[in-house]
C-alpha positions as CSV (number, residue, x, y, z in Angstrom):
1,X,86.3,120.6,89.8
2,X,89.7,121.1,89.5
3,X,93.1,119.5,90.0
4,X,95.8,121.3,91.9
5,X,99.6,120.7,92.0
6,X,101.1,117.8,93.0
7,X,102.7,119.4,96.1
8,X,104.4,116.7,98.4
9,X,103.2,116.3,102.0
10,X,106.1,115.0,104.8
11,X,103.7,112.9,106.7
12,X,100.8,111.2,106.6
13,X,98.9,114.8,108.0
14,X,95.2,112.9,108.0
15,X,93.6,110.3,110.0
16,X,94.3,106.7,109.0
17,X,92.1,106.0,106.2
18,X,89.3,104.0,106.4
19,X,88.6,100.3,105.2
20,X,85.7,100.0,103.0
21,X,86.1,96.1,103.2
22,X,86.6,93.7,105.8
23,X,88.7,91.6,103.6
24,X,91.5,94.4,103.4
25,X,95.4,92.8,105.0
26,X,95.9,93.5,108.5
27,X,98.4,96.6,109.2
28,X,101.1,94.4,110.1
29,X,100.4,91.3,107.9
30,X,102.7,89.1,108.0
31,X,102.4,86.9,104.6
32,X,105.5,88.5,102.3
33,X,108.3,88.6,104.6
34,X,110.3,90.3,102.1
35,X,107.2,93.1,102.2
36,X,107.5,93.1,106.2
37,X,111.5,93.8,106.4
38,X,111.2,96.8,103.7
39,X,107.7,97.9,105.8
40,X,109.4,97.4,109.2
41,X,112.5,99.4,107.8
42,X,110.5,102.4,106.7
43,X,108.7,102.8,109.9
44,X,112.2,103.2,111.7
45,X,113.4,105.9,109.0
46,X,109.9,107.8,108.8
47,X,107.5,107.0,111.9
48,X,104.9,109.5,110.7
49,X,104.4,107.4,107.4
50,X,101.5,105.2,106.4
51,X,104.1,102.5,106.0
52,X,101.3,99.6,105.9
53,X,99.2,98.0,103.2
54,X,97.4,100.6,101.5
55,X,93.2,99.7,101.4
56,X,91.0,100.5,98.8
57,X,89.7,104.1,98.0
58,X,86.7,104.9,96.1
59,X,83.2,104.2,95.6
60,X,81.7,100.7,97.3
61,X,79.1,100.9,94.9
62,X,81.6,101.4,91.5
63,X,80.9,99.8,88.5
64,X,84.7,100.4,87.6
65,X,87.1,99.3,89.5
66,X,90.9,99.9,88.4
67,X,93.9,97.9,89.7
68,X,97.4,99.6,90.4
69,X,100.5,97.3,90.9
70,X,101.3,98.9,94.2
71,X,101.7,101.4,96.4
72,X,104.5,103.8,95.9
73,X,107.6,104.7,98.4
74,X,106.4,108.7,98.4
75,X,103.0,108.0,97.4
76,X,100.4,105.5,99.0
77,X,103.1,104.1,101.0
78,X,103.7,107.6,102.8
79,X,100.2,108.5,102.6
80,X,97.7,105.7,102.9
81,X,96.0,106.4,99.6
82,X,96.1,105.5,96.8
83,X,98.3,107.3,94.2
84,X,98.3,109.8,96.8
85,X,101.7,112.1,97.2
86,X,103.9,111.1,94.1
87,X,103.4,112.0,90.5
88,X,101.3,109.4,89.2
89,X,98.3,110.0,90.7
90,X,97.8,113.5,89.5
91,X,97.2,112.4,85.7
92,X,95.4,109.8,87.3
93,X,93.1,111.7,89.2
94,X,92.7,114.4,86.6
95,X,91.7,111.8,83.8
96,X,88.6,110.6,86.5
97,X,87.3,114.5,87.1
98,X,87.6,114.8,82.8
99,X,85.2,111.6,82.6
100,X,83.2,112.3,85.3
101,X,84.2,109.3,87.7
102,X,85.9,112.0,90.8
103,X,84.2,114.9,92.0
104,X,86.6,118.1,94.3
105,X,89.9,118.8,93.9
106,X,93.0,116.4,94.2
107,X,95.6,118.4,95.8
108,X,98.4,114.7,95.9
109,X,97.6,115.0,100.0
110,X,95.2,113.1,102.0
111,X,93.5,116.1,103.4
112,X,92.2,117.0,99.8
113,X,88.4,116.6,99.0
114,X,89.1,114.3,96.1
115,X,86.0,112.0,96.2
116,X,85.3,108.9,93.6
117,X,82.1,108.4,92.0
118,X,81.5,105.7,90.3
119,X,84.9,104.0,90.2
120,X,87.2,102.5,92.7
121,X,91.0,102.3,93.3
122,X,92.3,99.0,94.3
123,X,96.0,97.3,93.7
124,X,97.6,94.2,93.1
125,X,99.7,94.0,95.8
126,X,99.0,95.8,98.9
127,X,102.3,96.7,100.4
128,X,105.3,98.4,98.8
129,X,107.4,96.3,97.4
130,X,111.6,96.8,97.1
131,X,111.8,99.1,93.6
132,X,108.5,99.1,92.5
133,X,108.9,95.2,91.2
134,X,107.0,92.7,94.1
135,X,108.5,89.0,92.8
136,X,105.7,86.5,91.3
137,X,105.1,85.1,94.9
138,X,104.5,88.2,96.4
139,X,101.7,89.3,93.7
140,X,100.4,85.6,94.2
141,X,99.8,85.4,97.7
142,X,98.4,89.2,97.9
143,X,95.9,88.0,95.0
144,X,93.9,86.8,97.8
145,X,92.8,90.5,99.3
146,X,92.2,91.7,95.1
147,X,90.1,88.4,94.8
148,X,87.9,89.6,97.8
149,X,87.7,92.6,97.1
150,X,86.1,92.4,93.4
151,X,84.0,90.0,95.0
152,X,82.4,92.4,97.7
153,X,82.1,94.8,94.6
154,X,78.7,93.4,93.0
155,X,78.1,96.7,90.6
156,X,81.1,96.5,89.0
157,X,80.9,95.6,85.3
158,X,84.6,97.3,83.9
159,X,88.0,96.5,85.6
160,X,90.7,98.6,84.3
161,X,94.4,96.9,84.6
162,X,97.1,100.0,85.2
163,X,100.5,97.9,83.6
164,X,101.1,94.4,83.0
165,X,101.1,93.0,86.3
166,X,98.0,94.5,87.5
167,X,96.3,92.7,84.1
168,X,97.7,89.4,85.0
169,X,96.1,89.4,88.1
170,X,92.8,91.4,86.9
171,X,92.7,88.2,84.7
172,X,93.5,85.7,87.0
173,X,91.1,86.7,89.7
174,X,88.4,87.6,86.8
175,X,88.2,84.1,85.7
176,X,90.4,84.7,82.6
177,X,93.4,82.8,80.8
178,X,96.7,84.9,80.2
179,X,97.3,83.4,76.9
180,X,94.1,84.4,75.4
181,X,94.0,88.1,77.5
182,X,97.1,90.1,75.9
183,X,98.2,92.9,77.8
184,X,98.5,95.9,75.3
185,X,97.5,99.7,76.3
186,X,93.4,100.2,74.9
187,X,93.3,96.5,74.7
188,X,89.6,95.1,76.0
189,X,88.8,91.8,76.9
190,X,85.3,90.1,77.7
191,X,85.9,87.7,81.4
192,X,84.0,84.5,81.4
193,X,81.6,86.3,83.5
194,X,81.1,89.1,81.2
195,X,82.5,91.6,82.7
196,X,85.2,93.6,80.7
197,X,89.0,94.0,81.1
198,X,90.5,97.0,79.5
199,X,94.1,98.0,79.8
200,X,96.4,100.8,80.3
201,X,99.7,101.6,80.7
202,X,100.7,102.6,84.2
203,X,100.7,106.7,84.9
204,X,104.2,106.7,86.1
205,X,106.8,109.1,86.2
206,X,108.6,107.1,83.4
207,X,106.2,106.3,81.3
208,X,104.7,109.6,81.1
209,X,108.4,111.3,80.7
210,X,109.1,108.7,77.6
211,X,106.4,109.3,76.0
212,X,104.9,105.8,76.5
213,X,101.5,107.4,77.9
214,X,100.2,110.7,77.8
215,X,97.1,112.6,79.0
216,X,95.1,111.8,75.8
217,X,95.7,108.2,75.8
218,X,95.3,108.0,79.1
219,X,92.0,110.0,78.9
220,X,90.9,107.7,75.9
221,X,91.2,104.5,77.5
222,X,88.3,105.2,80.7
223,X,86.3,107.5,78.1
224,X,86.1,103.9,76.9
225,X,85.8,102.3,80.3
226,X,82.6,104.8,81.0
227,X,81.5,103.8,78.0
228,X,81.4,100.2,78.6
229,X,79.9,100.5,81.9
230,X,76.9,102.0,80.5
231,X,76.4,99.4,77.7
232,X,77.8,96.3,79.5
């Protein structure tokens, strides 16, 4: 198992990816009309892009789940996975082949044979939104597709929240209350259902260039995450 460099592909070069769920947004949805001008934009400037929301990608049968905030411009927007084709996703994917939740290697293109086992990849808000920052609307009304999809995901017992947004909405739709579930990077938190929320910075560009995550606490927080799985 290995992970290769994070070359860049300059289109989509795979078939569509496939939906695991049948709750997953329609490729045009129409709910964030903000989301639809940017989307409607980008499929002008780059045809051969993904340029729709981005479905989940992993293992239907995970018992750990982890939410993104949302797909990236060169990444899941351009290739219709997630934290596939920008920088993030190769700590990402590296951390899951260390703790034994990916399998093949991750090559930052669709065509790779990156496969999940045990965990899945889902985000709070499904489309790309303007600058990486959806607005409080947006993230509420694509809650709806993160809802169903924990739902229709009855072995997971660990969610892990990548950045503050993706907790608040891990919380929300995990039967939590913010003001008792603190965000914080390694922070854990038991739902009402039992189920465990644990936190993480996001794998960025940024935050890995400033030093505000690196691979060992990246590693550390779903060496804990495995850990709880087994136990919870």
């Amino acid at each position: 198992m290995t992970i290769a460099s994070d070359s860049l592909p300059e289109s989509l070069d795979a078939a569509p990816p496939v939906a695991l769920f049948p709750v997953e947004p329609p490729r045009d949805c129409p709910l964030c009309p903000r989301l639809v001008a940017a989307r409607e934009a980008l499929r002008e400037q780059n045809p051969t892009w993904w340029n729709a929301p981005v479905p989940a990608f992993g293992d239907p049968d995970a018992t750990i789940a982890i939410v993104g905030l949302a797909p990236g411009l060169h990444g899941a927007n351009r290739t219709g996975r997630a934290f596939t084709g920008d920088h993030s996703g190769t700590l990402l994917f590296a951390t899951l082949v260390k703790v034994g939740l990916a399998t093949g290697t991750f090559a930052n293109r669709p065509t790779d044979d990156i496969a999940l086992t045990g965990a899945i990849i889902l985000n709070a808000v499904k489309c790309l939104p303007p600058a990486n920052k959806p607005t409080p609307e947006e993230i509420r009304t694509c809650r709806q597709y993160l809802d169903a999809e924990i739902a229709a995901l009855p072995n997971v017992r660990v969610v892990v929240a990548l950045g503050q947004i993706a907790h608040q909405s891990a919380v929300k739709v995990l039967g939590g209350r913010l003001p008792k579930a603190t965000f914080g990077h390694g922070a854990e938190h038991r739902m009402p259902d039992g189920r465990m929320l644990v936190d993480s910075y996001h794998p960025s560009r940024y935050n890995q260039n400033t030093g505000r995550v690196d691979e060992e606490m990246f590693e550390a927080v779903f060496a804990r995450a495995v850990a709880l799985a087994q136990i919870s």
